[in-house]
PDB file as gemmi writes it, atoms N, CA and C in Angstrom:
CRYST1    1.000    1.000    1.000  90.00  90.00  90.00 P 1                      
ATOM      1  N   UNK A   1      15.402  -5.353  -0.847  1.00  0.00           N  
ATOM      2  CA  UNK A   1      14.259  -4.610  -0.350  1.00  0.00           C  
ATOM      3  C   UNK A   1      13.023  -5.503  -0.421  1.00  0.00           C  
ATOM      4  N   UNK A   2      11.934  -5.454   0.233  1.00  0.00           N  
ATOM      5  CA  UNK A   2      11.186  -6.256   0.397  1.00  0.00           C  
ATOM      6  C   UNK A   2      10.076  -5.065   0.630  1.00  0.00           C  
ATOM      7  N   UNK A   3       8.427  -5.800  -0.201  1.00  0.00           N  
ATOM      8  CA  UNK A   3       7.566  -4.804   0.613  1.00  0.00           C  
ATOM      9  C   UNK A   3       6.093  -5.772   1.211  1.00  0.00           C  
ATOM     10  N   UNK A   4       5.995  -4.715   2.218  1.00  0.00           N  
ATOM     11  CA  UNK A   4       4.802  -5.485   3.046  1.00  0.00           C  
ATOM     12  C   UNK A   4       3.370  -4.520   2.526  1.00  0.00           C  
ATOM     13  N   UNK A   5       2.602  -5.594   2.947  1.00  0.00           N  
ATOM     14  CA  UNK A   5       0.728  -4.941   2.727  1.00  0.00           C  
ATOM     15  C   UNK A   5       0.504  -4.853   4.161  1.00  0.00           C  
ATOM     16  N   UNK A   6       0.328  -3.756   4.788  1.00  0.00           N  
ATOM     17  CA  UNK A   6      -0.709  -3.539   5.788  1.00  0.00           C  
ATOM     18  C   UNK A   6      -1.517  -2.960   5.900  1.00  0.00           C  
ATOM     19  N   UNK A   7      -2.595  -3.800   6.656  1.00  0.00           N  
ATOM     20  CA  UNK A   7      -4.174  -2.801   6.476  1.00  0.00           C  
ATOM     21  C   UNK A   7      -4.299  -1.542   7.250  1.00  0.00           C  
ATOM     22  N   UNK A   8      -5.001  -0.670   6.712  1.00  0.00           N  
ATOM     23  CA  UNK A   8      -4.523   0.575   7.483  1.00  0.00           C  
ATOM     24  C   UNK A   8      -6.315   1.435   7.554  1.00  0.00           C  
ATOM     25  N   UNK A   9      -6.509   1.647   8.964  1.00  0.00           N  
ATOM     26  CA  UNK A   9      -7.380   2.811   8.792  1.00  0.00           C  
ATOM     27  C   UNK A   9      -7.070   3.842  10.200  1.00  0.00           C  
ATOM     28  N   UNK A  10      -7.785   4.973   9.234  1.00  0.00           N  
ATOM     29  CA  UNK A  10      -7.849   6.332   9.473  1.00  0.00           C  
ATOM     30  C   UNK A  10      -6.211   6.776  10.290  1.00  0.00           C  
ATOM     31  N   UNK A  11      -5.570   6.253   9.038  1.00  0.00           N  
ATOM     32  CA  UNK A  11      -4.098   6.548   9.195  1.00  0.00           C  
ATOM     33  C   UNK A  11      -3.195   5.695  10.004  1.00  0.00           C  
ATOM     34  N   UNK A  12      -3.619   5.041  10.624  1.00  0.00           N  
ATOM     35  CA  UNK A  12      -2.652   4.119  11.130  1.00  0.00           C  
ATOM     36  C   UNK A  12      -3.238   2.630  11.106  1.00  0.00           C  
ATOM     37  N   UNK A  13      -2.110   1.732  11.458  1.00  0.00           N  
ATOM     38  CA  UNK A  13      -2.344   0.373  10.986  1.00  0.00           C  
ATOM     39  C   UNK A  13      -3.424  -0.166  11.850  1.00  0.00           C  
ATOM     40  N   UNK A  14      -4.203  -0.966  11.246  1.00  0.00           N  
ATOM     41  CA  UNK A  14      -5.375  -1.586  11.818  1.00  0.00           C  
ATOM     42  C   UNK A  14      -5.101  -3.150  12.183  1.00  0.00           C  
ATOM     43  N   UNK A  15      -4.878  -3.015  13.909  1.00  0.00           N  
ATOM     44  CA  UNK A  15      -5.052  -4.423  14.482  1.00  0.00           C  
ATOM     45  C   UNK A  15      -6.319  -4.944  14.973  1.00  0.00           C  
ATOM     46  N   UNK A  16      -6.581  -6.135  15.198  1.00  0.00           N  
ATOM     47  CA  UNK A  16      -7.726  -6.553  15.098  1.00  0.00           C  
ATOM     48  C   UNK A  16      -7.705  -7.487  16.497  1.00  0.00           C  
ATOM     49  N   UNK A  17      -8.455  -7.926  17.154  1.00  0.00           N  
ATOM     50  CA  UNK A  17      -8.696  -8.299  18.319  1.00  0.00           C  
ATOM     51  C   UNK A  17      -8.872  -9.890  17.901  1.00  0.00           C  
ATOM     52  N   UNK A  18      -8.491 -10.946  18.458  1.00  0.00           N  
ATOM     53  CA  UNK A  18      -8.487 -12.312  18.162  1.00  0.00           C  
ATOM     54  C   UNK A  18      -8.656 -13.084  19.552  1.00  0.00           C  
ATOM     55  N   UNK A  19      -9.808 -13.057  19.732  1.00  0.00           N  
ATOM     56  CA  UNK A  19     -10.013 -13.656  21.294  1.00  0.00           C  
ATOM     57  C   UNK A  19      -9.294 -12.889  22.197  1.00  0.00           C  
ATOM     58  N   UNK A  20      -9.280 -11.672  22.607  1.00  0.00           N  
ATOM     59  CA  UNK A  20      -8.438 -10.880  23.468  1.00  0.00           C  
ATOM     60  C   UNK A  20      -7.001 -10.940  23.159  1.00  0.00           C  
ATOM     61  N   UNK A  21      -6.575 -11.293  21.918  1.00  0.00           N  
ATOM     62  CA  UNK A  21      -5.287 -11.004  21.783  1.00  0.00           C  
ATOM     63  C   UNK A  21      -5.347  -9.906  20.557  1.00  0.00           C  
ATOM     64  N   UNK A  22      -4.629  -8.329  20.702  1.00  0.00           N  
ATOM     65  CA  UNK A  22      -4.451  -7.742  19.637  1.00  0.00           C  
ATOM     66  C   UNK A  22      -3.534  -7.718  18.823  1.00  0.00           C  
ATOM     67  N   UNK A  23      -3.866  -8.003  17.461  1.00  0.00           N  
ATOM     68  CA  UNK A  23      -2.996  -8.682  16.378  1.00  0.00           C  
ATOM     69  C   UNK A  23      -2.927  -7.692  15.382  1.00  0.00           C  
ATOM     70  N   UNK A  24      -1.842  -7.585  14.492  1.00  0.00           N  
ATOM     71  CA  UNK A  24      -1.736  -6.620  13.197  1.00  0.00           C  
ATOM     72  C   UNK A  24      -1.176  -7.864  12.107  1.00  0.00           C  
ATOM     73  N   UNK A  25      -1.676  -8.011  10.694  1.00  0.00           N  
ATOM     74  CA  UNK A  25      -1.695  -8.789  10.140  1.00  0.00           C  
ATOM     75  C   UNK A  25      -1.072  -8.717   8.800  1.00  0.00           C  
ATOM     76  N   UNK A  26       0.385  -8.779   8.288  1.00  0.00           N  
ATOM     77  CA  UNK A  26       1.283  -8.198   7.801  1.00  0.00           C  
ATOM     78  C   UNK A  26       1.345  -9.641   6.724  1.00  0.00           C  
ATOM     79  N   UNK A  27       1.486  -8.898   5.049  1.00  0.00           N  
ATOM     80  CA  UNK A  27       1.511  -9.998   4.356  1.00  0.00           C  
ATOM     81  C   UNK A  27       2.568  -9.610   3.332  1.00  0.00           C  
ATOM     82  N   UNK A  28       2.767 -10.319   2.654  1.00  0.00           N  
ATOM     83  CA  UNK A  28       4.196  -9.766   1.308  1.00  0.00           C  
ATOM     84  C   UNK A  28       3.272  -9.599  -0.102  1.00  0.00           C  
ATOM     85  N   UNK A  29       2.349 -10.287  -0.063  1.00  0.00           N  
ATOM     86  CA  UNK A  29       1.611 -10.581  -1.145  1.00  0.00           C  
ATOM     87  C   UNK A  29       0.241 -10.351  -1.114  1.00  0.00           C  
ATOM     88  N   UNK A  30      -0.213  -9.169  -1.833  1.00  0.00           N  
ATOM     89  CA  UNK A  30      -1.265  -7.922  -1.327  1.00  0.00           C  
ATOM     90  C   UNK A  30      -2.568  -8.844  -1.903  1.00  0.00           C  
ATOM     91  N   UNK A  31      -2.427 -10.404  -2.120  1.00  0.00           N  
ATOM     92  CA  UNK A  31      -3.324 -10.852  -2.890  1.00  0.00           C  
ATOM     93  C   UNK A  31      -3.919 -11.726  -1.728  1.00  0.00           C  
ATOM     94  N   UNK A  32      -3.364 -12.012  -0.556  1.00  0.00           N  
ATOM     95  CA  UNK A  32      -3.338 -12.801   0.699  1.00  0.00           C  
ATOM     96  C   UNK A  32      -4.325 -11.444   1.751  1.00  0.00           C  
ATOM     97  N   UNK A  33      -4.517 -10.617   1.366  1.00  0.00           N  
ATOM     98  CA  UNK A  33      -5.600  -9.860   2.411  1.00  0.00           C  
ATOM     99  C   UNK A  33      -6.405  -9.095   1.536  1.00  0.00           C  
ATOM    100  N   UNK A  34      -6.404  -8.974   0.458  1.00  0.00           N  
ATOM    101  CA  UNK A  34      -7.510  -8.404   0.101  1.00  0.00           C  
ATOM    102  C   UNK A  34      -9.202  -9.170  -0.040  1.00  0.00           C  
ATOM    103  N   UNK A  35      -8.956 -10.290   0.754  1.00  0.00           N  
ATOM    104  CA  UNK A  35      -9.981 -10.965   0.704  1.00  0.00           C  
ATOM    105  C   UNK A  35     -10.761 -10.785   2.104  1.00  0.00           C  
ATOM    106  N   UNK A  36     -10.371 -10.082   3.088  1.00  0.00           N  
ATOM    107  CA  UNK A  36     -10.634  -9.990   4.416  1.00  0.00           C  
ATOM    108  C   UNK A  36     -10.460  -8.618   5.240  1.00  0.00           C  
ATOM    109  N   UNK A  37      -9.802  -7.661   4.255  1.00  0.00           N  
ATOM    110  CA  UNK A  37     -10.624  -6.232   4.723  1.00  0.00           C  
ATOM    111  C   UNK A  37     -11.372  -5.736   5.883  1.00  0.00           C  
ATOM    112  N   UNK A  38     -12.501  -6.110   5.446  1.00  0.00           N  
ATOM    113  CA  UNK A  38     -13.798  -5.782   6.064  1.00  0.00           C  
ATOM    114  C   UNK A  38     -13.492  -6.448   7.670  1.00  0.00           C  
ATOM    115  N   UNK A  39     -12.887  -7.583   7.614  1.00  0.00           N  
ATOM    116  CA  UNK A  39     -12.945  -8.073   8.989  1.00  0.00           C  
ATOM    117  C   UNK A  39     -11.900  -8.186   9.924  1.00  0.00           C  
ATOM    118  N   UNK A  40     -10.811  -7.467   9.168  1.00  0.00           N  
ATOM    119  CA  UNK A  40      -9.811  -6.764   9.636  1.00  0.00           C  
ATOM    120  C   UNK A  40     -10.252  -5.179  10.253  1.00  0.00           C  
ATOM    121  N   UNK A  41     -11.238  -4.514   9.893  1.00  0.00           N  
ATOM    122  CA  UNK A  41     -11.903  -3.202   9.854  1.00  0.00           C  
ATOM    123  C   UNK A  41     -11.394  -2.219   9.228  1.00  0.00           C  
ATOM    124  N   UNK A  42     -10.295  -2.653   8.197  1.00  0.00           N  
ATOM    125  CA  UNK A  42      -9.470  -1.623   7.155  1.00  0.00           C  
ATOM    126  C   UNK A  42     -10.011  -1.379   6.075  1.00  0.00           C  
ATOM    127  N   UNK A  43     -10.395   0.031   5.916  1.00  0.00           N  
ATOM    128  CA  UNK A  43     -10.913  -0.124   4.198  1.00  0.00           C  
ATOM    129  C   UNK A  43      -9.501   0.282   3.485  1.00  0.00           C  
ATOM    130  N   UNK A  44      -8.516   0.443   3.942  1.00  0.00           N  
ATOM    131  CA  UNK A  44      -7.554   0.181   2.674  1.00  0.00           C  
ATOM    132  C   UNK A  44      -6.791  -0.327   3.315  1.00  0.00           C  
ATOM    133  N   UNK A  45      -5.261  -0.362   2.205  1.00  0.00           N  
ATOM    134  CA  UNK A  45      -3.914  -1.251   2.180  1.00  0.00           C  
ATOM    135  C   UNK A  45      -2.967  -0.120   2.204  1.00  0.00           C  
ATOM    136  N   UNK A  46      -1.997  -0.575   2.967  1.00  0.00           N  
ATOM    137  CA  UNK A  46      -0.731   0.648   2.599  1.00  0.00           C  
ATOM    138  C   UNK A  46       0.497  -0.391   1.980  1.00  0.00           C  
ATOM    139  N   UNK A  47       1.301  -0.127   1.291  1.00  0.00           N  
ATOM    140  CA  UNK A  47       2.313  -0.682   1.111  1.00  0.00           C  
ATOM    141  C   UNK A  47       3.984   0.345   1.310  1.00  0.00           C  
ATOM    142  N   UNK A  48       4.429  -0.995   1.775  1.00  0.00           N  
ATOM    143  CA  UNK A  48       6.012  -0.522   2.632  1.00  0.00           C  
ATOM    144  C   UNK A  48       7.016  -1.023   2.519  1.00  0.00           C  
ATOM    145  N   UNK A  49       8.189  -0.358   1.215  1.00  0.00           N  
ATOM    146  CA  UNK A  49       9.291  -0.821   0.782  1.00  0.00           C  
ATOM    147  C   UNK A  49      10.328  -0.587   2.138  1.00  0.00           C  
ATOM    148  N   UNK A  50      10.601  -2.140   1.981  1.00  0.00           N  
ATOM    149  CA  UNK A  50      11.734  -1.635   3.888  1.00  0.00           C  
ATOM    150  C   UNK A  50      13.129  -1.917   2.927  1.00  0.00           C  
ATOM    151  N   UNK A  51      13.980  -1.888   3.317  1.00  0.00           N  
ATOM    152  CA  UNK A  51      15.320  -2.424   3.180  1.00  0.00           C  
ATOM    153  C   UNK A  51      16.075  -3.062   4.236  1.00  0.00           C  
ATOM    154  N   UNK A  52      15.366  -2.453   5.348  1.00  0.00           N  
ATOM    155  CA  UNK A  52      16.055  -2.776   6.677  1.00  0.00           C  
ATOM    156  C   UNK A  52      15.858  -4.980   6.794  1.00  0.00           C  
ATOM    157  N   UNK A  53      16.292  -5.246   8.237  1.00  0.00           N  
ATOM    158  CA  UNK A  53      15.878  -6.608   8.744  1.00  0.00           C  
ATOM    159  C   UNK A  53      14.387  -6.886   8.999  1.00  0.00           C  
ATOM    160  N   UNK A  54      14.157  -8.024   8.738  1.00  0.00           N  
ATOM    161  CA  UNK A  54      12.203  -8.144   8.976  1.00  0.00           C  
ATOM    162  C   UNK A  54      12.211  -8.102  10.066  1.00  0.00           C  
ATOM    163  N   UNK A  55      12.701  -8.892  11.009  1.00  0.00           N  
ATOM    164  CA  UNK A  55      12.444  -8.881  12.623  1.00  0.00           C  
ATOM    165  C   UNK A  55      12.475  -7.217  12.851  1.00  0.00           C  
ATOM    166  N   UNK A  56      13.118  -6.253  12.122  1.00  0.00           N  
ATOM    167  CA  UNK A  56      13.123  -5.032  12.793  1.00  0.00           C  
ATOM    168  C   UNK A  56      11.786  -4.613  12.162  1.00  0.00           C  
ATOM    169  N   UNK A  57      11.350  -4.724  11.275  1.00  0.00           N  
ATOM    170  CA  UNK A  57      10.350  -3.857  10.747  1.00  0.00           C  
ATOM    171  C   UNK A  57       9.066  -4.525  11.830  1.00  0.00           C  
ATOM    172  N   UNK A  58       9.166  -6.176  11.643  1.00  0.00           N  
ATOM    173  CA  UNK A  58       8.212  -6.055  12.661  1.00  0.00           C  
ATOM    174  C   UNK A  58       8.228  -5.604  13.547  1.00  0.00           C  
ATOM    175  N   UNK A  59       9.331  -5.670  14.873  1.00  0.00           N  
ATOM    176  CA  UNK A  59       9.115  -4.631  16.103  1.00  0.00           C  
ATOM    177  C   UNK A  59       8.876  -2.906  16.026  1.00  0.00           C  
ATOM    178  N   UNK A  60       9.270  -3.095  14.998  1.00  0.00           N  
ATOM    179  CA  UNK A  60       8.185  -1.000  15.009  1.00  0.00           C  
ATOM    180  C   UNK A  60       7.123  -1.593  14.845  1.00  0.00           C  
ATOM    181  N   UNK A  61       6.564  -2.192  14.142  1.00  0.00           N  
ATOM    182  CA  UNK A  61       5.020  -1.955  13.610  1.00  0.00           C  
ATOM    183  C   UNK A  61       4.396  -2.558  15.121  1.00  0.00           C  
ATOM    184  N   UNK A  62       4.756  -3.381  16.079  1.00  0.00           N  
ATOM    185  CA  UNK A  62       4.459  -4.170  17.093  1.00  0.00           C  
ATOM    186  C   UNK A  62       4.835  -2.642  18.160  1.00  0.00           C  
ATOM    187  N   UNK A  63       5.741  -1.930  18.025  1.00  0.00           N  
ATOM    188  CA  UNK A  63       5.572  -0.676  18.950  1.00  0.00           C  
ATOM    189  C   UNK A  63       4.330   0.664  18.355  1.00  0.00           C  
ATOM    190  N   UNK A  64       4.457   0.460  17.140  1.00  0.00           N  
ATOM    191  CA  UNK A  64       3.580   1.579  17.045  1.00  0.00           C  
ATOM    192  C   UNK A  64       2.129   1.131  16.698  1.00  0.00           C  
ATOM    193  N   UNK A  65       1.760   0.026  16.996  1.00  0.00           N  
ATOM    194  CA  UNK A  65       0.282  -0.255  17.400  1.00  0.00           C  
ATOM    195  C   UNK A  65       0.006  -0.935  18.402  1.00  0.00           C  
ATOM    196  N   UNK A  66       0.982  -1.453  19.368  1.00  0.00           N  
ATOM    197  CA  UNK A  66       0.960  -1.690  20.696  1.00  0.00           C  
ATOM    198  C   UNK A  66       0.473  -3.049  20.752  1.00  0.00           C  
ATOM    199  N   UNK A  67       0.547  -3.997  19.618  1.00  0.00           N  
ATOM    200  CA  UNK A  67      -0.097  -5.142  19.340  1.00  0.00           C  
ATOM    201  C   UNK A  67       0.769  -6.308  19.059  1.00  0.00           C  
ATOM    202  N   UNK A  68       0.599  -7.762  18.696  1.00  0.00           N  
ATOM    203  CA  UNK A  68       1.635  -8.584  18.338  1.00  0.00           C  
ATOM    204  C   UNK A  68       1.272  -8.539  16.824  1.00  0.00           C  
ATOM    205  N   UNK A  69       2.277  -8.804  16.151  1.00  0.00           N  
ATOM    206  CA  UNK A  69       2.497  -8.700  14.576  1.00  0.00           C  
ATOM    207  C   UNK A  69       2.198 -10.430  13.801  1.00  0.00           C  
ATOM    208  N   UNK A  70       1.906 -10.442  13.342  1.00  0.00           N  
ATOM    209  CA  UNK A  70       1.972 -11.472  12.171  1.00  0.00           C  
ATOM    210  C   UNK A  70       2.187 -11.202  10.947  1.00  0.00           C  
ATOM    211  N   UNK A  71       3.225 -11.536  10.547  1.00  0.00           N  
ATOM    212  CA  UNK A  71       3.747 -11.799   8.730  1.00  0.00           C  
ATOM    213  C   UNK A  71       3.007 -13.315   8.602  1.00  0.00           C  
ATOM    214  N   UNK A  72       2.409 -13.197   7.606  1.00  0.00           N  
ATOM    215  CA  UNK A  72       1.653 -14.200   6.972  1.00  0.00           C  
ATOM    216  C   UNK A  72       2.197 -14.615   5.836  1.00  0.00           C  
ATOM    217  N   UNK A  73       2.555 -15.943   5.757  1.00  0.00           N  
ATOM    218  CA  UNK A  73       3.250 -16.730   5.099  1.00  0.00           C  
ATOM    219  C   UNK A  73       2.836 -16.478   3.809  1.00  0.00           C  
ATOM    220  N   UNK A  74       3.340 -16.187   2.266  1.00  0.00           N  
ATOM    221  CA  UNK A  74       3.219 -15.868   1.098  1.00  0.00           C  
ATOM    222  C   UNK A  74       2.094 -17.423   0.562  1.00  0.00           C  
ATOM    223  N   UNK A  75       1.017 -16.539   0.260  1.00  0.00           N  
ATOM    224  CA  UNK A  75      -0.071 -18.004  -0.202  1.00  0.00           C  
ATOM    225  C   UNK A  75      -0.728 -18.233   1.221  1.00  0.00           C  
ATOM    226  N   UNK A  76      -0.830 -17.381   2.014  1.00  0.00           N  
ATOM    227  CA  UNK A  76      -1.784 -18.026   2.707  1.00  0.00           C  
ATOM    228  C   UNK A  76      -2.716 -16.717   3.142  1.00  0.00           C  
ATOM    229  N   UNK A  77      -4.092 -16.931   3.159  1.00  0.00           N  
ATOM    230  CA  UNK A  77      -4.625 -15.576   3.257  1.00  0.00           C  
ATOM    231  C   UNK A  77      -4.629 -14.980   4.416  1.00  0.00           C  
ATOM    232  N   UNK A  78      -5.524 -13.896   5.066  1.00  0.00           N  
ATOM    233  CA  UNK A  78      -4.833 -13.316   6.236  1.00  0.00           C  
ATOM    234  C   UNK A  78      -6.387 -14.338   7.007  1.00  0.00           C  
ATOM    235  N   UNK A  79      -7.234 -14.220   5.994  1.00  0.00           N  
ATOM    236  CA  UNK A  79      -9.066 -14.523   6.349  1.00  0.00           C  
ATOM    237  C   UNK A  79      -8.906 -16.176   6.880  1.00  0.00           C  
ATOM    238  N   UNK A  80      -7.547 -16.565   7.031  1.00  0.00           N  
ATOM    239  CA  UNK A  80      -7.694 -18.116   6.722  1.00  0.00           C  
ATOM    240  C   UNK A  80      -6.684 -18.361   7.986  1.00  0.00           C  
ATOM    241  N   UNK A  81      -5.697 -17.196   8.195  1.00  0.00           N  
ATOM    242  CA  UNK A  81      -5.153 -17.504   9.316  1.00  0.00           C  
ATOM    243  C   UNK A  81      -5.833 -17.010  10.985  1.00  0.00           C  
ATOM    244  N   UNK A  82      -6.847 -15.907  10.387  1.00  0.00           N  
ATOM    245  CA  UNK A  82      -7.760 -15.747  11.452  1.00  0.00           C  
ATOM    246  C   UNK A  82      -8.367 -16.496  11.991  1.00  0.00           C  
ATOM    247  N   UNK A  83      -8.921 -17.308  11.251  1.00  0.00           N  
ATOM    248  CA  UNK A  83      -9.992 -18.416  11.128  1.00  0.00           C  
ATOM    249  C   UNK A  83      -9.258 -19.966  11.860  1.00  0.00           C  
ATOM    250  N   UNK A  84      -8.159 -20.012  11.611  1.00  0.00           N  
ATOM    251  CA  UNK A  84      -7.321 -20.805  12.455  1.00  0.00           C  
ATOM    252  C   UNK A  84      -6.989 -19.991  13.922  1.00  0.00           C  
ATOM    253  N   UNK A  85      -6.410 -18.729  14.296  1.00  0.00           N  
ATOM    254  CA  UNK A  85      -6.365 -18.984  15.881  1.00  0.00           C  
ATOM    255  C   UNK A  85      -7.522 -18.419  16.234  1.00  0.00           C  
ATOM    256  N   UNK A  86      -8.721 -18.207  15.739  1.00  0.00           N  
ATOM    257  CA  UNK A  86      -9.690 -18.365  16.504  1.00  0.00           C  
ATOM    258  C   UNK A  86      -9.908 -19.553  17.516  1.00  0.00           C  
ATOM    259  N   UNK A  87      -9.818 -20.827  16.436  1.00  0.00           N  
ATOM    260  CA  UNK A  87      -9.645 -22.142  17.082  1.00  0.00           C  
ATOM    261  C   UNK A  87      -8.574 -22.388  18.283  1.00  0.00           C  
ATOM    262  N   UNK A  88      -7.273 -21.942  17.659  1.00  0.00           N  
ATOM    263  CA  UNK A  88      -6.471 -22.573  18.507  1.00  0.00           C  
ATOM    264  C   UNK A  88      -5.920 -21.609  19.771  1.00  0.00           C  
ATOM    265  N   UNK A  89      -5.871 -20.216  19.618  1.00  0.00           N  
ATOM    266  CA  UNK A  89      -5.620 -19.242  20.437  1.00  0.00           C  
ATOM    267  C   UNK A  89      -6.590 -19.025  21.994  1.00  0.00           C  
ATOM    268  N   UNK A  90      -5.824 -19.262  23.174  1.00  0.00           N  
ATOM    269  CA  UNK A  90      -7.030 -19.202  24.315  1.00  0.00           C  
ATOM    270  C   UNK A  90      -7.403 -17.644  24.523  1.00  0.00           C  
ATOM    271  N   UNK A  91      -8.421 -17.879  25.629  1.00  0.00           N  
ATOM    272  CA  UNK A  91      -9.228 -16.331  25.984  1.00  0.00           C  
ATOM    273  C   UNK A  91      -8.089 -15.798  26.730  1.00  0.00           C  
ATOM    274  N   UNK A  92      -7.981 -14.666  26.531  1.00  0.00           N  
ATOM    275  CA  UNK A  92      -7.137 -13.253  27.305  1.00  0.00           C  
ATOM    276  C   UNK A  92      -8.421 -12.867  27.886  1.00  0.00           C  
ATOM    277  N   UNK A  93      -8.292 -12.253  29.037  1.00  0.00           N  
ATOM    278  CA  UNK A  93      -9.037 -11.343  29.848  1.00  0.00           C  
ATOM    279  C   UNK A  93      -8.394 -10.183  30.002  1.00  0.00           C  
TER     280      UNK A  93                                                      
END                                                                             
C-alpha cells in the first residue's frame, strides 16, 4: 500500500495552471508540498492509502480533475518542480 499527499480545496483536488497547462501535483512525502500550498491554491492536504497500481491511481486522479498528474519524485518539493517547468514547459493557448 502506498499513500499519496494531494492538495485539495473546497473538496476536490486542486490543479494548478503552469503556463496553460493544467497540472495536479501528487507527492508520497507530505514534507515535499507543504512548502507551496498557497501557490498551489490549496489550503489543505488530503492523504490516500491506495493499494491498487500507481499508473492507475494516477489516471483517476487525471480523470477526475480533467488535468495531467505529476507524482513528484520523493525529496523533491512540489515549489521546486513548478519553478522548473515554468522554465522549460511552452505556452498552451
Amino acid at each position: 500500500m502506498s499513500t499519496y499527499y494531494i492538495p485539495y480545496r473546497d473538496n476536490e483536488p486542486s490543479a494548478v495552471d503552469v503556463k496553460g497547462h493544467r497540472l495536479l501535483f501528487v507527492v508520497t512525502q507530505v514534507e515535499d508540498i507543504l512548502d507551496c500550498l498557497p501557490l498551489l491554491g490549496s489550503p489543505r492536504i488530503k492523504s490516500v492509502d491506495y493499494t491498487g497500481d500507481e499508473d492507475e491511481m494516477m489516471a483517476l486522479l487525471a480523470e477526475e480533475t480533467g488535468s495531467g498528474v505529476i507524482l513528484a519524485p520523493p525529496g523533491m518539493s512540489v515549489k521546486s518542480m513548478v519553478e522548473e517547468l515554468e522554465l522549460e514547459l511552452p505556452w498552451l493557448q
